[in-house]
N, C-alpha and C positions, 0 to 999 in steps of 0.2 A: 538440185541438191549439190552442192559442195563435194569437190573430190574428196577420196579419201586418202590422205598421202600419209604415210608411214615412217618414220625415223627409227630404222634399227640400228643398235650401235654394240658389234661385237667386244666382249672384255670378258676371255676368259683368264681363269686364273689362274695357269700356268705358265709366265713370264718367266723365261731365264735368264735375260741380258738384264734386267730389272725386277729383280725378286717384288710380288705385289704389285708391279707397274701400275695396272689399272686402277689403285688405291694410294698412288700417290700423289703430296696433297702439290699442288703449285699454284701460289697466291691463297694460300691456305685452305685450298678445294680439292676434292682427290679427284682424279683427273676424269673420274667416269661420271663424276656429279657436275664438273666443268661441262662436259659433252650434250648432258641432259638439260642443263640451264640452256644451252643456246638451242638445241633445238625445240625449246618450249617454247624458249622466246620468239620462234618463226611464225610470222604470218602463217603458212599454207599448210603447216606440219599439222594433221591430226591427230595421231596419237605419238609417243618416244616409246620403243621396245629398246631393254638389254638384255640380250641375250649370254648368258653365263651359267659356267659350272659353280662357280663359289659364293659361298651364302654371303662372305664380307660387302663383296663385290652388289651382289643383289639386293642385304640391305642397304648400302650406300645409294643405290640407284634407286630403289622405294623414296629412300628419304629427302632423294631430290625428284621423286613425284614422275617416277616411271612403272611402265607394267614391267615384270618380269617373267621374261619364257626359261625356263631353266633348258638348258641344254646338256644334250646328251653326251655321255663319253666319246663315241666313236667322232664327234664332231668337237671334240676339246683339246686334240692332242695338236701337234704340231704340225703335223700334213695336214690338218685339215682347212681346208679354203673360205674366206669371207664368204663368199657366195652360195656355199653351201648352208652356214650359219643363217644368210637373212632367206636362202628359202624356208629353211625350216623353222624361223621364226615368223614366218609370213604365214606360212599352213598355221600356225599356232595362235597367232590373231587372227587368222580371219574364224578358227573354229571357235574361238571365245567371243571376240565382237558379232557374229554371225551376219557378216558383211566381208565383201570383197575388196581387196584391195586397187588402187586404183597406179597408186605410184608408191615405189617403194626406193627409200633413201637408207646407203650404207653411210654410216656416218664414225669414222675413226678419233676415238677419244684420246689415243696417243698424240693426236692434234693439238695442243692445249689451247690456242690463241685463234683457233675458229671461231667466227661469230654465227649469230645467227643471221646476218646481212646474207654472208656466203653462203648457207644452207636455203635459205630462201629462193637466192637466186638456182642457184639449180634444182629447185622444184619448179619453180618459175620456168626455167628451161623446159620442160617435159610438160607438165600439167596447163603449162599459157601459153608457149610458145612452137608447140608442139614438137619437141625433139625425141628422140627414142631414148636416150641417153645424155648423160652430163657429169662432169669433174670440173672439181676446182683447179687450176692453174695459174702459174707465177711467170713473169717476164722472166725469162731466164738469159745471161748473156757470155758467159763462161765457153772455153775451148774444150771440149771434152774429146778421151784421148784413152784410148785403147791398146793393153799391152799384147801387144800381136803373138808373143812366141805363147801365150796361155790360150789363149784364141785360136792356136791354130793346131796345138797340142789337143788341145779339149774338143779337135774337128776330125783330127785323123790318126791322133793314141800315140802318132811319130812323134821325136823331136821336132821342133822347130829352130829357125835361125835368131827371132830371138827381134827385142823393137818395140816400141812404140807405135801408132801410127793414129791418126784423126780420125775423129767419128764425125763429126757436125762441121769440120774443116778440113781443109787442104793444108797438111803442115809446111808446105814450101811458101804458103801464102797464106800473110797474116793481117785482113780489110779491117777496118775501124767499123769500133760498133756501129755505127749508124750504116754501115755498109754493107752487112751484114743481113741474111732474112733472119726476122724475131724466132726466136726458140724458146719453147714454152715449157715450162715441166711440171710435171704433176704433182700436186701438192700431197696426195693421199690422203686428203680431208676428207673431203663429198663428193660422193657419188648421188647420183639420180637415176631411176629405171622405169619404164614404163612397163607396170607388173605386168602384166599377159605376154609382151614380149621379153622379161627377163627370164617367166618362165617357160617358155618357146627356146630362146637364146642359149641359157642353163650360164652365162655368161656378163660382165655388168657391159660391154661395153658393144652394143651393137646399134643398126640401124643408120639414123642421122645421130650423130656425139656430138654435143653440143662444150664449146670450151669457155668455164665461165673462170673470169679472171679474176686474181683477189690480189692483196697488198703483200707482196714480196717479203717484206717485212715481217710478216708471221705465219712466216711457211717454217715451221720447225716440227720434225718428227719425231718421240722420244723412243727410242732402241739400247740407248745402253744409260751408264748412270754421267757421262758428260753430258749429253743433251739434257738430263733431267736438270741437272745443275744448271744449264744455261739455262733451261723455262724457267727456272725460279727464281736469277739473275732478273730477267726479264719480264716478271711478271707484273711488276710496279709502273714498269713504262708501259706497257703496252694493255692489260687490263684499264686502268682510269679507277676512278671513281664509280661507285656502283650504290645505288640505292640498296636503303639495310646493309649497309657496307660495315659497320658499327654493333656491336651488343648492344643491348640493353640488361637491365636487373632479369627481365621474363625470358631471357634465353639460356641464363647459365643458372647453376646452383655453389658454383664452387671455383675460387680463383685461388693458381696454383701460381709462386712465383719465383722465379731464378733468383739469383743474389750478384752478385759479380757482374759486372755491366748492365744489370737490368736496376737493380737498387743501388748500385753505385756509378762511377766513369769508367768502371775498368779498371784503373790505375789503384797501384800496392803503393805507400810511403813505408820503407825501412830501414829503420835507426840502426845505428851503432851494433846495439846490440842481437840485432836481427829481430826485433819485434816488427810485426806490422800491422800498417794503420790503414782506415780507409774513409772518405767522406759520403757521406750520406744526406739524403734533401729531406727538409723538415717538411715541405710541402708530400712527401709521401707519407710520411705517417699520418698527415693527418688523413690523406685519403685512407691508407690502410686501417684505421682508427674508425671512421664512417663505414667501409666496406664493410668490418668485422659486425658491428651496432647496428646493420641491414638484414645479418641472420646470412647473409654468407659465408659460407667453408671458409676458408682461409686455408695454405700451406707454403714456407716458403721453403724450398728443392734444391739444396745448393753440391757441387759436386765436391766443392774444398771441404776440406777439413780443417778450421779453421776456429778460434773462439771469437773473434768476433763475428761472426752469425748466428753463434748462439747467442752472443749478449744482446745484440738488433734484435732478434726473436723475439727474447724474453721481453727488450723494454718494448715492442710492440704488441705483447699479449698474442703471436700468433706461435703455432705449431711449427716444428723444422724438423725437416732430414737434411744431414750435412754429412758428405764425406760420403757420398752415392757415387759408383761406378757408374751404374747403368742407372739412369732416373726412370727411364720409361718402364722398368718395371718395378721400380720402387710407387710411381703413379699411378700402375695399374693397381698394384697390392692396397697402395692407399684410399685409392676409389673404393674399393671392396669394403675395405674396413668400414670408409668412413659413408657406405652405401649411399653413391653419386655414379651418376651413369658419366661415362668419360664425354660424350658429346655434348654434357653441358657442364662441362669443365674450360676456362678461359686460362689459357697459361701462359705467360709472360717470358720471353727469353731472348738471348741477344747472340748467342752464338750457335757452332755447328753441333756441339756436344745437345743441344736444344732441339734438335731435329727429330729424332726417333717420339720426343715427347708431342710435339707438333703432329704426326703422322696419327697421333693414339687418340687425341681430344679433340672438341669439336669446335673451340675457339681458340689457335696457333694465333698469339701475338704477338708484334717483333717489335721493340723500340727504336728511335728512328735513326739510333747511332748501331744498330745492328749488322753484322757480317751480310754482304747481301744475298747471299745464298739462304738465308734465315731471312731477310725481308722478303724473297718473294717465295719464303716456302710460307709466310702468312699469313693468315685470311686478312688480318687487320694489322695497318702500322701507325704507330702515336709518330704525332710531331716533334716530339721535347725526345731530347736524350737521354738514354742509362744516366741514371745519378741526377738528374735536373729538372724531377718531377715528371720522369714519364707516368710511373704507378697510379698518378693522382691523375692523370691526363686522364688514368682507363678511368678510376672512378669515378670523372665526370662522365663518361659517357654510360654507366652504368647507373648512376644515380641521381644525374642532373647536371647541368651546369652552373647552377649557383653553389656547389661544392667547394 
């Protein structure tokens, strides 16, 4: 019988440097349903636990096909330790599976560009190779370099004199990489433990640690809201292509759409007399025109206050809010009304004011001339640009490609 290896992945939901961390989305996924896709995807992984206080968080991770162990208060606050979390998520599966655990995987969702190659391998480590222990690690080649008067204040309550000084080098002496022993650092991705000794240990890292190495390249942590912004920068290059990467008509009910770089280039033309004008692609009405005649929602969200959005509207027969502060709760209210669950809402948007909206619905899409802080906060990006038949791009992919 097949081990039984375990992927718990702590996401509670008290995030302070990142308000909702765990639920935010990057490549249009929230980052705790990122976490559960790969470790589904592993080879050796048997089951995915999340462990969490907050129902957002719990259904999100249901929805990407995980169990959830609801955790306790005294284990949700900020002292509290990983390790404590996947004990007490480990007691909680094995009294539900009524099965023991065999290897138990910590697996950090702040991670966003873990694969499941990586997660694999360090189960791979432990359960085949027989290690006691395993983490992901990155070639690391960096001087690192320690403020000494804080270090030596934080040692003996005195002053110190105060300095700089080498951690991993000798600062009077500066060898070229290749001269250099390799230094490795830890990614805070994946762990691996071999359950009976982690809970012997009380600790993830003992025994033989085995160091399994991954691609430099997407070792990012998310801690405050710059890293978020860089994962979602990055999400386009380093995600790929992913099968179901696309809607269909059977995933949504309801497409909601921007106005200003999503239906147009972006660009105002203004006369003389301060009127302005804007170009618009015939190739999207006609998709908008097909979408509507399919018995989809329709709405188009615009934040300007402007008349021509309401004359685009009306001659496209679709519904508008224009001259919205906050959209995403103008979205939400409309969802209600227009009784549509927001995850099978597909919203189309091309800038940052587009974001909050992104975070609330369940298909965030970015057109291909979009801010790219908005491409990689979306699940799905069209090739054609704002204003150049992006709209009609989606509705070929929602209703065909003979569209």
């Amino acid at each position: 019988m097949p081990p039984t290896v375990v992927a718990v992945i702590p996401a509670r939901g008290g995030s302070k440097g990142v308000p909702a961390k765990n639920l935010a989305a990057v490549g249009g996924v929230p980052l705790v349903a990122r976490a559960v896709r790969e470790c589904r995807a592993a080879r050796l992984v048997t089951d995915v636990v999340v462990s969490t206080d907050d129902t957002g968080i719990a259904a999100a991770a249901r929805g990407a096909g995980a169990v959830v162990i609801r955790r306790p208060g005294d284990l949700a606050g900020d002292t509290a330790t990983s390790e404590a979390a996947v004990r007490h998520a480990m007691d909680a599966y094995e009294a539900q599976a009524g099965r023991p655990v065999d290897a138990v995987l910590l697996v950090q969702c702040t991670s966003p560009f873990l694969t499941s190659e990586d997660i694999d391998a360090v189960a791979a480590a432990v359960v085949e190779g027989g290690a006691d222990s395993a983490l992901t690690v990155a070639a690391f080649h960096g001087f690192v370099w320690r403020d000494a008067e804080a270090a030596e204040e934080a040692a003996s309550g005195e002053p110190a004199d105060g300095g700089g000084h080498g951690v991993n080098h000798d600062k009077s002496f500066r060898p070229r990489r290749q001269d250099r022993p390799q230094d490795l650092l830890e990614t805070g991705a994946a762990y691996a433990m071999d359950a009976a000794g982690f809970r012997a240990a009380g600790h993830r890292f003992f025994g033989r640690t085995e160091l399994v190495r991954t691609d430099p390249a997407r070792v990012l942590e998310i801690d405050d809201p710059h890293d978020l912004a860089r994962a979602r920068a990055l999400a386009p290059l380093l995600d790929g292509p992913r099968p179901g990467a696309l809607p269909t008509h059977e995933d949504i009910d309801a497409v909601v759409l921007d106005f200003d770089g999503t239906q147009t280039d972006d660009r105002v033309l203004v006369d003389a007399d301060g009127r302005e004008t804007v170009a618009v692609h015939r190739g999207d009405g006609l998709g908008i025109a097909a979408l509507r005649r399919s018995g989809l929602k329709l709405l188009i969200l615009s934040t300007e206050q402007n008349p021509v959005v309401a004359a685009r509207a009306r001659k496209l027969k679709v519904p508008v809010l224009h001259g919205i502060d906050r959209k995403d709760i103008a979205l939400k209210q409309w969802c209600e009304e227009a009784g549509v669950t927001p995850e099978r809402v597909l919203y189309v948007g091309n800038d940052v004011n587009d974001l909050p909206c992104f975070d609330l619905v369940g298909w965030p899409v970015a057109v291909a001339s979009a801010h790219d802080v908005v491409r990689g906060a979306a699940r799905a990006v069209t090739a054609t640009p704002g204003g150049s038949g992006a709209v009609r791009e989606i509705a070929g992919w929602l209703l065909g490609p003979s569209l």
